[in-house]
C-alpha positions as a Python dict, from the first residue, in 0.01 Angstrom:
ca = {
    (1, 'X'): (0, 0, 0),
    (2, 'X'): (364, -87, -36),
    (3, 'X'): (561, 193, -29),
    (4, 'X'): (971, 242, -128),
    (5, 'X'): (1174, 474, 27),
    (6, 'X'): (1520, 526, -133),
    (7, 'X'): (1726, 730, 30),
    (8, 'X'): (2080, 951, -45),
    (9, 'X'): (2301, 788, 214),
    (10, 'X'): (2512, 1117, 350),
    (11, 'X'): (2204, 1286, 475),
    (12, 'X'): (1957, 1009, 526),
    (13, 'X'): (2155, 813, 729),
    (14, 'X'): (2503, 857, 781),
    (15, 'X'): (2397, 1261, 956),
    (16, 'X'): (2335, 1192, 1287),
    (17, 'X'): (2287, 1517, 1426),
    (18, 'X'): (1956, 1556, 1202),
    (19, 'X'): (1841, 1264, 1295),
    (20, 'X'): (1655, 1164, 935),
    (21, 'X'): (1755, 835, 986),
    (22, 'X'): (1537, 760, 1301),
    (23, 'X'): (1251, 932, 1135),
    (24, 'X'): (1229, 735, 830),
    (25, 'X'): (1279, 416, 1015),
    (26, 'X'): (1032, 562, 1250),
    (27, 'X'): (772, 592, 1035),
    (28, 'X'): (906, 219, 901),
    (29, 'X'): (810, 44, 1187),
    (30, 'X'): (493, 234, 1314),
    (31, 'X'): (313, 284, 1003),
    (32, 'X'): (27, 43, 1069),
    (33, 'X'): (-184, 173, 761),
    (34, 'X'): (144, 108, 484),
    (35, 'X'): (398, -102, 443),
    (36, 'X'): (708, 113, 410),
    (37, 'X'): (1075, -63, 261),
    (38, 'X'): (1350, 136, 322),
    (39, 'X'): (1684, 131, 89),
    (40, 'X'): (1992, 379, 108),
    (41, 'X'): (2210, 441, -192),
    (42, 'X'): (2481, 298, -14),
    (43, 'X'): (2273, -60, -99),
    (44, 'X'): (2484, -265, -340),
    (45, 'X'): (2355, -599, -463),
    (46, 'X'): (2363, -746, -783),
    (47, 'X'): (2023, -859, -727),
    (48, 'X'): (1901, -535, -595),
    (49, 'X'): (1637, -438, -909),
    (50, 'X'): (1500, -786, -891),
    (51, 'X'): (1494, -787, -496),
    (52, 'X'): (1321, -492, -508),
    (53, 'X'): (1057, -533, -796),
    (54, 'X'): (924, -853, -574),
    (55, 'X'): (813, -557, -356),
    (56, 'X'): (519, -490, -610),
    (57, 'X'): (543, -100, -513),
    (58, 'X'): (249, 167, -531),
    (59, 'X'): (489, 447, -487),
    (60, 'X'): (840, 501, -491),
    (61, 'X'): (982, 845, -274),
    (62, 'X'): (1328, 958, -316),
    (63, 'X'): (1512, 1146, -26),
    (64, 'X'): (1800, 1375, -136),
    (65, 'X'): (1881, 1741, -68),
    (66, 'X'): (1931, 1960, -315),
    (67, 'X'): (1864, 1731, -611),
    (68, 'X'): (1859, 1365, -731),
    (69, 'X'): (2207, 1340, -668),
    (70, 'X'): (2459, 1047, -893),
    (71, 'X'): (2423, 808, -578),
    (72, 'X'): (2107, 757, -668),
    (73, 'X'): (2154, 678, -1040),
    (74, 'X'): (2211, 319, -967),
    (75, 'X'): (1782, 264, -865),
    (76, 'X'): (1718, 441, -1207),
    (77, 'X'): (1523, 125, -1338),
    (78, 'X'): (1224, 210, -1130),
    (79, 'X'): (1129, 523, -1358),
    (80, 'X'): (1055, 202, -1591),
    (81, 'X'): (792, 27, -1331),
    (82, 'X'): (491, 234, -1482),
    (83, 'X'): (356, 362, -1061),
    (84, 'X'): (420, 710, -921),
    (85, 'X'): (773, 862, -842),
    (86, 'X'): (814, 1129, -610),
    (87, 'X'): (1144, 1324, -484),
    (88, 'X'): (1143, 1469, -86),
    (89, 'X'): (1424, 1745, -88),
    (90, 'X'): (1579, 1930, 227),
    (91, 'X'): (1683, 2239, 6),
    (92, 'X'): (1488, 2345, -228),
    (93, 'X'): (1633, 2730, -300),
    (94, 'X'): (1880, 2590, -556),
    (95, 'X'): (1643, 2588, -850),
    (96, 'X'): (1987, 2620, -1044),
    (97, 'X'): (2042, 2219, -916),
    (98, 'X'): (1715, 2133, -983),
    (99, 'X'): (1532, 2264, -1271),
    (100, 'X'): (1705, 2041, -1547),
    (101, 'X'): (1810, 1699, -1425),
    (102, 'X'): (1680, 1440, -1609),
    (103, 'X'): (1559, 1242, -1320),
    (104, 'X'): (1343, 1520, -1155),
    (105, 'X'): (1207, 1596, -1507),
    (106, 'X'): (1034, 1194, -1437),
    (107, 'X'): (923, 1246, -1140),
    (108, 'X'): (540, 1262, -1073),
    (109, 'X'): (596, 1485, -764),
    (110, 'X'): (817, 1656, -570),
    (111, 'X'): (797, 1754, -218),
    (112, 'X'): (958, 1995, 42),
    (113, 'X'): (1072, 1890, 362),
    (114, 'X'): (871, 2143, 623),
    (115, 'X'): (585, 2355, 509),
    (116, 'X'): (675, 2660, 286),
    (117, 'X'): (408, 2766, 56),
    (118, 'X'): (625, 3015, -103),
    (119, 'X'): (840, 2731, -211),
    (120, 'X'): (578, 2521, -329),
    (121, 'X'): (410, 2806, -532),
    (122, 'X'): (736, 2869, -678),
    (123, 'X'): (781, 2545, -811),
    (124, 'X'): (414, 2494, -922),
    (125, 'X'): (505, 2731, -1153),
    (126, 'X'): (795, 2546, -1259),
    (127, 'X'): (666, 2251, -1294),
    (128, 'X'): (295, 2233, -1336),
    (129, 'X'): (213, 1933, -1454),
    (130, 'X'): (372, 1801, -1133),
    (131, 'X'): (236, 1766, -760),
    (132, 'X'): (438, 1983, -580),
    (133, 'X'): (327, 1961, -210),
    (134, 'X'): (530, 1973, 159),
    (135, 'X'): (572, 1750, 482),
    (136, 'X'): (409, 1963, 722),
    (137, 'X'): (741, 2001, 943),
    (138, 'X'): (1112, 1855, 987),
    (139, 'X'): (965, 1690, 1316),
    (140, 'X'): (1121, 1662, 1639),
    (141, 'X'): (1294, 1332, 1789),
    (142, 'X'): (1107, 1346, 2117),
    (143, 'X'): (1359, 1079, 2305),
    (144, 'X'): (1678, 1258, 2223),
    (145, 'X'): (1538, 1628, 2218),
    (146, 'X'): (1307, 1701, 2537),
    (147, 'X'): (1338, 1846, 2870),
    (148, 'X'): (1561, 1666, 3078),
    (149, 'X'): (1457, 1939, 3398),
    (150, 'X'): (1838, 2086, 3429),
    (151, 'X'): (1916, 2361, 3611),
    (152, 'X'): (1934, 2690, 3346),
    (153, 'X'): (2324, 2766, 3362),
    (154, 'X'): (2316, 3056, 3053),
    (155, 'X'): (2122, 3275, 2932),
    (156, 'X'): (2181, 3256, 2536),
    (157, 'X'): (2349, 2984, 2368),
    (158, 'X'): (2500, 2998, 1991),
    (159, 'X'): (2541, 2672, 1809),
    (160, 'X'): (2574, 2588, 1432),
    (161, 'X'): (2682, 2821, 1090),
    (162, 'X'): (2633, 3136, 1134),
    (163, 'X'): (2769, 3209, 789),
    (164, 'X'): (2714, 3033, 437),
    (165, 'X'): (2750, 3289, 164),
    (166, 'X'): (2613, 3215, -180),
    (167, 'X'): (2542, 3431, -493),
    (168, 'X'): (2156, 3411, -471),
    (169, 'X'): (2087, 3623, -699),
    (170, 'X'): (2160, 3388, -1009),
    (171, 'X'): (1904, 3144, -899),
    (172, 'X'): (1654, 3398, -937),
    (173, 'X'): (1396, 3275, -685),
    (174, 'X'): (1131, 3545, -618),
    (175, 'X'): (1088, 3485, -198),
    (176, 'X'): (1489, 3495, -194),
    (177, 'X'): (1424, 3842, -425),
    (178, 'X'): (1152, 3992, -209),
    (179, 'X'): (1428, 3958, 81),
    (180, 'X'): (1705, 4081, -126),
    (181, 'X'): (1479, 4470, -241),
    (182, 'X'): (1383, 4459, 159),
    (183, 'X'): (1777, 4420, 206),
    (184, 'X'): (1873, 4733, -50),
    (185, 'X'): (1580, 4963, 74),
    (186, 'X'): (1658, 4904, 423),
    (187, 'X'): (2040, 4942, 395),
    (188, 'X'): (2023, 5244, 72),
    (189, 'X'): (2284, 5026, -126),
    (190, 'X'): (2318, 4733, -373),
    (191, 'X'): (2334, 4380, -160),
    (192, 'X'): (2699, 4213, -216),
    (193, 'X'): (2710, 3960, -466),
    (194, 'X'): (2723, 3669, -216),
    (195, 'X'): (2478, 3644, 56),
    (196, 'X'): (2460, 3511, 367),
    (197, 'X'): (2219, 3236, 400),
    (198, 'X'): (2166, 3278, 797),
    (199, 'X'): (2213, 3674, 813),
    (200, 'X'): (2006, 3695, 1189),
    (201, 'X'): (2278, 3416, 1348),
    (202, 'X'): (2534, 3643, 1176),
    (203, 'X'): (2392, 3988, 1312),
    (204, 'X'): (2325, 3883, 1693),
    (205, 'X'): (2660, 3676, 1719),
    (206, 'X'): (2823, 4020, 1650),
    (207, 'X'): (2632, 4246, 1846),
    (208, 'X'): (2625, 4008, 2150),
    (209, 'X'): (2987, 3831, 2124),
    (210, 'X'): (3060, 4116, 2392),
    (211, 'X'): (2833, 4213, 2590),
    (212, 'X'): (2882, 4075, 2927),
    (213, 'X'): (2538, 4128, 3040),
    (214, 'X'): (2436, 3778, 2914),
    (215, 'X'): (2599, 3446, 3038),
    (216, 'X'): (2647, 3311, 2702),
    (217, 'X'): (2762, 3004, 2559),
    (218, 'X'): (2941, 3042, 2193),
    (219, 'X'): (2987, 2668, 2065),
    (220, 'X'): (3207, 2669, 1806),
    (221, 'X'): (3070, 2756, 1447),
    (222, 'X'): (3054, 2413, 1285),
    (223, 'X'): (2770, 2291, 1048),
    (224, 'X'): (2592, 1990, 1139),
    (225, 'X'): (2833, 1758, 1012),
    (226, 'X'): (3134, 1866, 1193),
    (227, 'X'): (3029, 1914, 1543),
    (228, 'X'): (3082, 1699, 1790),
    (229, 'X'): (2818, 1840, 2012),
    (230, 'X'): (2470, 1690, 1885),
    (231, 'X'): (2128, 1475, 1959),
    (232, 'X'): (2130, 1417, 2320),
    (233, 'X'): (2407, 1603, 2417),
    (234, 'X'): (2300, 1930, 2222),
    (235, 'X'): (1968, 1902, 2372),
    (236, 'X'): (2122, 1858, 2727),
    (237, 'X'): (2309, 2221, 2685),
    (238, 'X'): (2005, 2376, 2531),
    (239, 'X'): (1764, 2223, 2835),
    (240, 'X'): (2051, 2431, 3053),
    (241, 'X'): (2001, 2769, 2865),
    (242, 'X'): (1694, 2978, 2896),
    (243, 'X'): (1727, 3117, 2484),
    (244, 'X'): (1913, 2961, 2186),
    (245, 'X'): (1979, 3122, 1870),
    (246, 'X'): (1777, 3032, 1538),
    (247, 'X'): (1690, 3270, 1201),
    (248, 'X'): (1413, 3168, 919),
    (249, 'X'): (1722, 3242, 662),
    (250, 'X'): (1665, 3469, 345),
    (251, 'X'): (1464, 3158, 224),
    (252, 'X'): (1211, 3241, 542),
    (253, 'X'): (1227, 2883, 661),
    (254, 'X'): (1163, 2662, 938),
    (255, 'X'): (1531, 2523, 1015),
    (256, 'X'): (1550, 2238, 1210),
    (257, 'X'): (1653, 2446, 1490),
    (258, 'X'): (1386, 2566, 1576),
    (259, 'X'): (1218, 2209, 1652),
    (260, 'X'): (1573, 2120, 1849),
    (261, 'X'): (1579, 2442, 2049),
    (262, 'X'): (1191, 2428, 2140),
    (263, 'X'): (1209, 2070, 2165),
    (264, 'X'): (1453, 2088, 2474),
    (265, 'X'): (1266, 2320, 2686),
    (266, 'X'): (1448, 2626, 2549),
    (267, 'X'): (1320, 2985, 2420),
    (268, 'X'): (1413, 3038, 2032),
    (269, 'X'): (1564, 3385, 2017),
    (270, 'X'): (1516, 3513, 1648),
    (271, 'X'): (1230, 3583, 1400),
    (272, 'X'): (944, 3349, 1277),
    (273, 'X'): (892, 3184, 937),
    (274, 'X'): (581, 3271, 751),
    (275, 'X'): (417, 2905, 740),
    (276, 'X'): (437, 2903, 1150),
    (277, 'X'): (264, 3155, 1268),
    (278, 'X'): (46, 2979, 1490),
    (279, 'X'): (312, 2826, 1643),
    (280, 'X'): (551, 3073, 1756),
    (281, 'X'): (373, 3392, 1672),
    (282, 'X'): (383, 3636, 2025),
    (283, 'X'): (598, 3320, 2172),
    (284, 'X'): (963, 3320, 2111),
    (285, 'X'): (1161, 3639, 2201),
    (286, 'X'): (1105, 3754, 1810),
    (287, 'X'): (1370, 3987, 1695),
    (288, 'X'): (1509, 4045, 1325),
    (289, 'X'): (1785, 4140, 1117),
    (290, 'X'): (1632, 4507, 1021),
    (291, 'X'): (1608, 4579, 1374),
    (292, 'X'): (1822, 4818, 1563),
    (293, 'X'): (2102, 4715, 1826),
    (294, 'X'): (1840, 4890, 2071),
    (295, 'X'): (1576, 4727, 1963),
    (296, 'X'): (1742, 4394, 2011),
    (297, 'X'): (1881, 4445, 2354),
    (298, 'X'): (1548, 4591, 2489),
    (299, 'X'): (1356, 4234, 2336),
    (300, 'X'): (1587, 4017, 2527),
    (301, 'X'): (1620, 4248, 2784),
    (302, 'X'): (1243, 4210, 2807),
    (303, 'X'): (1279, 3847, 2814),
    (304, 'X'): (1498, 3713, 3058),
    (305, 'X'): (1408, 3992, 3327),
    (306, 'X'): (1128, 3779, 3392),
    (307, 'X'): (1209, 3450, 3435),
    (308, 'X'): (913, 3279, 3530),
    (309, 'X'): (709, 3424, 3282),
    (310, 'X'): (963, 3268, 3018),
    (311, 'X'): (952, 2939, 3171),
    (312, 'X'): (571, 2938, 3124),
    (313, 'X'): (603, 3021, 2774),
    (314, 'X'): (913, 2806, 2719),
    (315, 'X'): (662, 2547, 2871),
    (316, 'X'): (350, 2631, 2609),
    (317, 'X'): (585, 2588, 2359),
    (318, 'X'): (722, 2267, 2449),
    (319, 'X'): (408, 2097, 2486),
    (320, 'X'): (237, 2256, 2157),
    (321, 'X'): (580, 2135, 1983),
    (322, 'X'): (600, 1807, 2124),
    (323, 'X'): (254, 1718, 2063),
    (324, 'X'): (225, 1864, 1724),
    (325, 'X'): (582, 1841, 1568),
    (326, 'X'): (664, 1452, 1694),
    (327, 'X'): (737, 1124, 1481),
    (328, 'X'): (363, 952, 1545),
    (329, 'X'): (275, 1278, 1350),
    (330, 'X'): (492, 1238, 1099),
    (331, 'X'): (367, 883, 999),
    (332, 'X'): (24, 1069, 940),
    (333, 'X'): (147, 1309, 758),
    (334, 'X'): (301, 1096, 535),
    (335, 'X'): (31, 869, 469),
    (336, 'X'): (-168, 1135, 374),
    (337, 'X'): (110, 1257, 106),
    (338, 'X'): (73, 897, -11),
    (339, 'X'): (-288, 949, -104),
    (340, 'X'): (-242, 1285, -255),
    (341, 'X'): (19, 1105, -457),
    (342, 'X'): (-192, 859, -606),
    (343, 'X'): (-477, 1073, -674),
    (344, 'X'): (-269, 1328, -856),
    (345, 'X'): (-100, 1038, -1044),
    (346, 'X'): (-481, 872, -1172),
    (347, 'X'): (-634, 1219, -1273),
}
């Protein structure tokens, strides 16, 4: 099959530190089953509809975040081309973004970026004349993320927003609810109006920031766009700590932290997302936002007062992730979206 991605520039491409770029241009060039043609919606040609109808395309996937954003507007003409049209989004807990645009309302399919079946069920119900289905993870560059054997220099390492505050509540989404009535009944009060995203990062930055038990490294709280720190260089200070910070959200996610932290022979200190389970179930140092200080202290406590037995499970880990969570899978993955794609589009 011939397939065209089209993808937002900003994110796609131009975001290093996430490193979308080298997967779709991964799965690009080793997709021996499909032929794959990748455009950005920085493209400009005034030949670019007829250029691309010569590609004689079975499907056509968008890649944007949040929605089909206006730098996307200009490939509009392929909603005319009579095949399948499907959107991959990062964020998908803006329903607010989503719901009514006029391009998403023509798409055949839209699909989350990691597995999280309480974000596809949500939009099922949305949308259900539509295939709403998931990539099965954010995957996990395995040359610039991986174990580079250096010596463990601290014990805990901060990176990335700790805080993003948003009012939540208007969008109305029933996971975000079921977090907000475990919120009130845990705390005996109303939840502020704006919440954070990453509460978890938020609550152990403050109850660690001083303790001097722990060597720990704070980088600087910059989202993925600012910091200077990233790929290769991130994974080099994370291969040097024996924990690293990460949080499912309120949205009970898989960030991509957790596949950079694991990734680079590192323990993921926080609490595990509903769709993985199997993975890191009883194999991260779990701890969560309703626990107590005590609680908290005694896990990691727990943890790094053995540190051989958290190597070995740092190692389990690393393997399961790196075999299970790399690019080679994700060109599987997405061949097998392709299919479901085309089914769902002839019944």
């Amino acid at each position: 099959m011939n397939i065209i991605f089209i993808a937002e520039y900003g994110h796609y491409k131009n975001w290093g530190p996430k490193n979308y770029y080298d997967l779709l241009n991964y799965v690009k060039e080793h997709n021996e089953k499909n032929n794959i043609y990748l455009y950005f919606s920085s493209n400009s040609s005034l030949e670019l509809e007829k250029e691309m109808k010569k590609i004689n395309a079975n499907i056509v996937l968008f890649f944007d975040t949040t929605t089909f954003s206006e730098s996307l507007e200009k490939f509009n003409f392929v909603f005319n081309w009579k095949i399948p049209i499907g959107l991959v989004l990062l964020d998908m807990f803006y329903p607010s973004k989503i719901v009514n645009n006029k391009y998403v309302k023509k798409m055949n399919c839209l699909i989350h970026f990691g597995k999280s079946m309480k974000i596809i069920d949500y939009y099922q119900k949305l949308f259900p004349g539509k295939l709403i289905t998931f990539l099965k993870s954010r995957f996990i560059n395995k040359q610039r993320f991986q174990d580079y054997k250096l010596k463990k220099e601290y014990d805990i390492i901060f990176y990335g927003t700790r805080r993003y505050y948003y009012d939540f509540k208007s969008e109305n989404i029933d996971f975000v609810n079921h977090y907000i009535k475990k919120w009130e009944k845990h705390y005996n009060k109303k939840i502020p109006k704006e919440i954070n995203f990453y509460p978890l990062r938020e609550r152990l930055e403050n109850l660690l920031k001083n303790n001097n038990k722990y060597k720990i490294l704070f980088l600087p709280e910059k989202n993925s766009y600012e910091s200077e720190i990233k790929n290769e260089e991130l994974s080099k200070l994370l291969n040097k700590s024996y924990m690293a910070v990460a949080c499912s959200t309120i949205a009970d996610i898989c960030m991509h932290k957790y596949f950079e932290i694991i990734g680079s022979h590192c323990m993921v200190l926080g609490d595990v997302p509903s769709d993985f389970q199997k993975l890191l179930k009883g194999k991260i140092c779990e701890v969560n936002e309703f626990m107590n200080d005590e609680e908290i202290l005694e896990k990691i406590d727990l943890f790094l007062s053995d540190k051989k037995k958290l190597i070995k499970d740092t190692d389990e880990l690393y393997e399961a992730m790196h075999k299970e969570h790399g690019y080679r899978e994700a060109v599987k993955n997405f061949n097998v979206i392709f299919e479901k794609i085309l089914e769902h589009y002839k019944s």
